[in-house]
C-alpha positions as CSV (number, residue, x, y, z in Angstrom):
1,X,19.2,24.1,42.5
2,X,17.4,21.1,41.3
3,X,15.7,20.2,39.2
4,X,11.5,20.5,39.9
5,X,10.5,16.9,39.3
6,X,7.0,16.9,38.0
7,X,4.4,13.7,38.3
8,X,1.4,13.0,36.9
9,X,-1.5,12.1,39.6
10,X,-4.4,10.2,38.1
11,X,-7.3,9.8,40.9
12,X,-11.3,9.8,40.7
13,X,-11.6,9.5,44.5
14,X,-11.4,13.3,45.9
15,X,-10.1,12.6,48.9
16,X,-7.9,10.4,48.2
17,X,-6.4,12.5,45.4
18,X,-6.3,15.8,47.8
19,X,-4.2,13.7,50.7
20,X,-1.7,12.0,48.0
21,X,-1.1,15.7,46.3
22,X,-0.7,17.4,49.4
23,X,1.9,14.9,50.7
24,X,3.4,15.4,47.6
25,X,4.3,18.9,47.6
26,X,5.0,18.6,50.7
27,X,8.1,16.6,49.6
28,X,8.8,19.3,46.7
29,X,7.6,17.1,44.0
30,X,5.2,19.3,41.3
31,X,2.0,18.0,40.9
32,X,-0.7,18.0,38.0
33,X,-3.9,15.8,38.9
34,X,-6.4,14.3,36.5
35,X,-9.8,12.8,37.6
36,X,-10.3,10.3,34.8
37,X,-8.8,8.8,32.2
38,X,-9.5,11.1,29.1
39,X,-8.0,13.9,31.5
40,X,-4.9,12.0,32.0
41,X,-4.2,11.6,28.6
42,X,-5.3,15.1,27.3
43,X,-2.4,16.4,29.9
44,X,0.0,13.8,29.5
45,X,-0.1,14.7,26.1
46,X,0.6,18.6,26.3
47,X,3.6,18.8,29.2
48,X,5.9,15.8,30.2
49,X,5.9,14.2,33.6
50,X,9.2,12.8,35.1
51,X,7.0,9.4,37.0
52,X,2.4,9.1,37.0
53,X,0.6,7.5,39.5
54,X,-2.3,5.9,38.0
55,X,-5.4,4.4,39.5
56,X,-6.8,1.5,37.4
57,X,-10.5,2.2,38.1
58,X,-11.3,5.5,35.9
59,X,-13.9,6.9,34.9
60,X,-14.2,7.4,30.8
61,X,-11.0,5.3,30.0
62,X,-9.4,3.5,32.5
63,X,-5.8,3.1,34.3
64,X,-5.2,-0.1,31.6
65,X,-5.9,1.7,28.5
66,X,-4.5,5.1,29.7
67,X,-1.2,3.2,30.5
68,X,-1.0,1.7,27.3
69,X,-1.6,4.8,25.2
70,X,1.2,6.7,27.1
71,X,3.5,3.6,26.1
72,X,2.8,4.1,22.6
73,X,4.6,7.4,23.1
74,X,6.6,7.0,25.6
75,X,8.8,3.8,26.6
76,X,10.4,5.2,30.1
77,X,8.2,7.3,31.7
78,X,7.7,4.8,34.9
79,X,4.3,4.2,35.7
80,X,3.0,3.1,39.4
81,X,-0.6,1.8,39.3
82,X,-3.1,2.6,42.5
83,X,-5.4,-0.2,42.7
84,X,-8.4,-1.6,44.8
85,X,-8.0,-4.6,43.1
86,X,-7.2,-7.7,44.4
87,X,-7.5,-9.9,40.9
88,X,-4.1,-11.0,40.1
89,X,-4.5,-11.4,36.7
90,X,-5.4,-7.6,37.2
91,X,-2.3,-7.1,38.5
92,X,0.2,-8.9,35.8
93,X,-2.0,-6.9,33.0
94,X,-0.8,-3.5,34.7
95,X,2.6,-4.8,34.8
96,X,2.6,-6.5,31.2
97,X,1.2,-3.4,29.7
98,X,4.3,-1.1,30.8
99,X,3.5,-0.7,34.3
100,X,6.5,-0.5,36.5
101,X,4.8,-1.4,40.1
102,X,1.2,-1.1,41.6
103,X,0.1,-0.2,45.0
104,X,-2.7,-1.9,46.6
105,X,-5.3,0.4,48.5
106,X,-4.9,1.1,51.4
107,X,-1.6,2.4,51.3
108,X,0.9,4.3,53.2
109,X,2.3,7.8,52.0
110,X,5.8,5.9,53.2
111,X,5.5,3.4,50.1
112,X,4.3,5.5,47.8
113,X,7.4,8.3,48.3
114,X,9.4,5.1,48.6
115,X,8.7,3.8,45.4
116,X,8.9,7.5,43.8
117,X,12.3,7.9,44.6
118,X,13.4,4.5,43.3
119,X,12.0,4.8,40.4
120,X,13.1,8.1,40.0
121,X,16.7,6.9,40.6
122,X,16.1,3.8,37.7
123,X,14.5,6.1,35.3
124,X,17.7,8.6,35.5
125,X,15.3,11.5,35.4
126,X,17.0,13.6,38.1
127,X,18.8,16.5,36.7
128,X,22.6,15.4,37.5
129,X,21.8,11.3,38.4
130,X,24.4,9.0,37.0
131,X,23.4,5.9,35.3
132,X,23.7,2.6,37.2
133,X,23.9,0.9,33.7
134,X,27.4,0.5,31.6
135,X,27.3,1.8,28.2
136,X,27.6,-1.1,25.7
137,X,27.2,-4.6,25.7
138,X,27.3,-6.9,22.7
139,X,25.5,-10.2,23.2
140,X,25.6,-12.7,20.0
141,X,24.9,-10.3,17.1
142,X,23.3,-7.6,19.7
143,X,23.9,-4.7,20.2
144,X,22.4,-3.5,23.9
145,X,22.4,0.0,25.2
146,X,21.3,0.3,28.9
147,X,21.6,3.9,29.1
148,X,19.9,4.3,25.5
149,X,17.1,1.3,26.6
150,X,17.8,0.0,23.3
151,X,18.5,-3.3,21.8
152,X,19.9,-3.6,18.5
153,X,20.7,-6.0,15.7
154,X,22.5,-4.6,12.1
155,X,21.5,-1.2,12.8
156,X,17.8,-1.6,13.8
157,X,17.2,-0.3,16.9
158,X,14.1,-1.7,19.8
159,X,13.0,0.4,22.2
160,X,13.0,-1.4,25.4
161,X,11.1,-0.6,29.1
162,X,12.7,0.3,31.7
163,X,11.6,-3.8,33.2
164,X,12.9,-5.3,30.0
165,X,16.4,-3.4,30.0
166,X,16.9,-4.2,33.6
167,X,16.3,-7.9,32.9
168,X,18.3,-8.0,29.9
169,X,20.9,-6.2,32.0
170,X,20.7,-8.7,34.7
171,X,20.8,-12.0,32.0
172,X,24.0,-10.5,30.5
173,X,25.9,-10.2,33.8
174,X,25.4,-13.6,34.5
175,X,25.9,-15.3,30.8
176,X,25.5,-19.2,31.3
177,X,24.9,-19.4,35.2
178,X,21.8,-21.3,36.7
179,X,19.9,-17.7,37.8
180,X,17.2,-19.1,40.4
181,X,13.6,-17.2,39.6
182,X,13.2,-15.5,43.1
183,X,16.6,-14.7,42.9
184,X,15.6,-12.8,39.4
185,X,12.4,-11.5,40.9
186,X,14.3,-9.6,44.1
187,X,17.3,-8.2,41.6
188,X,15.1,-6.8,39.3
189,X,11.5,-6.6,41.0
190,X,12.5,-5.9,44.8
191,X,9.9,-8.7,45.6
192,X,9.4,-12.5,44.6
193,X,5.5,-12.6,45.4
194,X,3.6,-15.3,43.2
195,X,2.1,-12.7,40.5
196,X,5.3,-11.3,40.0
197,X,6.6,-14.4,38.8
198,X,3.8,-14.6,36.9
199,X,4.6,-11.3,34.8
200,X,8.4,-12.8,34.9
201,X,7.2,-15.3,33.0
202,X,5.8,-13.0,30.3
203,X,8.5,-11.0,30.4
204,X,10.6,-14.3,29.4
205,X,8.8,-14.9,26.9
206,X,9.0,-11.4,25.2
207,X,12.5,-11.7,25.6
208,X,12.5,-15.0,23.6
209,X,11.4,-13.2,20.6
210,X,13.3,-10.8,20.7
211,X,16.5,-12.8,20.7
212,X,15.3,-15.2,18.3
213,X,16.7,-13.6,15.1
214,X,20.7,-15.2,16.8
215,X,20.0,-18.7,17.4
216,X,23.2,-18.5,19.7
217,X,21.2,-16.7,22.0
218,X,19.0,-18.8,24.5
219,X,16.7,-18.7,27.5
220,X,16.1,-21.7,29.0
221,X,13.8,-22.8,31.6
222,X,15.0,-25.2,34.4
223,X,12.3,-26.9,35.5
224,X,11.4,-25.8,39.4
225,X,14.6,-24.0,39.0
226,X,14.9,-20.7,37.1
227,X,16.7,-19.9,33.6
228,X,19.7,-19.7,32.2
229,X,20.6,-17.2,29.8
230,X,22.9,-19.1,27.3
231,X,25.3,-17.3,24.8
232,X,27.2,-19.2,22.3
233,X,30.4,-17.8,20.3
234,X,29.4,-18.1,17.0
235,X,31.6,-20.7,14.9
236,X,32.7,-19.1,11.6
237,X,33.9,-22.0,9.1
């Protein structure tokens, strides 16, 4: 028998939250709701939830701040924001925060169970999935552990999201090849819209420092282009 998946559903709109609950025990998923933020947090805190679907307006604390105090806990969890907001830079903060995806309202049942089961299937949170990530890679002086979401150098270990390991993944596959950026966005996004690239961009730029420490590791930008990911064998005298 499988395993009950559980998800965290985090709604003020009563309605809303009845239709998307329903649907979802319809499709055998478990589901624990929240009204507002301080709610979300107070249950996230006392069971654990295999995926949460998160609005962004909340009453008390909102989708933003309840996102980011789950991350401090919890790096893989994957989070898919409900929003009525149409402000991109709204949209790159969910995503830049640890969000794995939004949804803009209105929105089909279809996408949401869509995007559930993908990211479901990333996370590796269903009891008997297999991994789609090999075991070790060494870049430079790395250390990277897809299945572990870890990235290490001389013993000390980063956490990584789920986002950053699947980038990272996607870098060291293609060592020192021209990657174009929508080519980046629809391998690791699904989707090459313009705030997307956006949070690729940030997402670049957190890589950076986390590579700097091996100065034979590089991520350069190619103007109107993409990046490369550039790793050089280190010449020992």
């Amino acid at each position: 028998m499988n395993e009950t998946i559980k998800l965290l559903l985090v709604e003020d709109d009563d309605a809303l939250r009845f239709i998307v609950k329903d649907n979802l025990e319809q499709n055998n998923y478990q589901v624990d709701v929240a009204e507002n933020g301080q709610e979300a947090i107070d249950l996230f805190e006392t069971k654990q939830y295999h995926l949460i679907i998160l609005d962004v307006m909340l009453p008390k604390i909102d989708g933003f701040k309840v996102a980011q105090h789950i991350r401090k806990t919890n790096e893989n969890v994957p989070i898919i924001f409900l929003t009525a907001r149409s402000m991109t830079e709204d949209k790159i903060t969910g995503l830049t925060i640890g969000g794995d995806d939004y949804i803009p309202k209105p929105f089909s049942m279809e996408e949401l169970l869509l995007k559930i089961k993908i990211f479901l299937k990333r996370s590796n949170n269903i009891a008997g999935g297999k991994p789609e990530t090999s075991k070790v890679k060494k870049i430079g002086r790395f250390v990277f552990l897809p299945d572990e979401l870890t990235l290490s150098l001389d013993g000390e270990a980063r956490k990584l999201t789920i986002k950053e390991m699947e980038l990272i993944k996607y870098f060291s596959e293609n060592t020192n090849k021209v990657l174009n950026r929508n080519e980046i966005l629809e391998k690791v996004w699904g989707s090459n819209d313009y705030f997307l690239g956006r949070s690729l961009d940030v997402f670049i730029s957190r890589l950076r420092k986390y590579f700097k420490p091996d100065p034979n590791i590089s991520i350069v930008n190619l103007h109107g282009i993409g990046f490369r990911f550039t790793v050089k064998k280190e010449e020992n005298a």
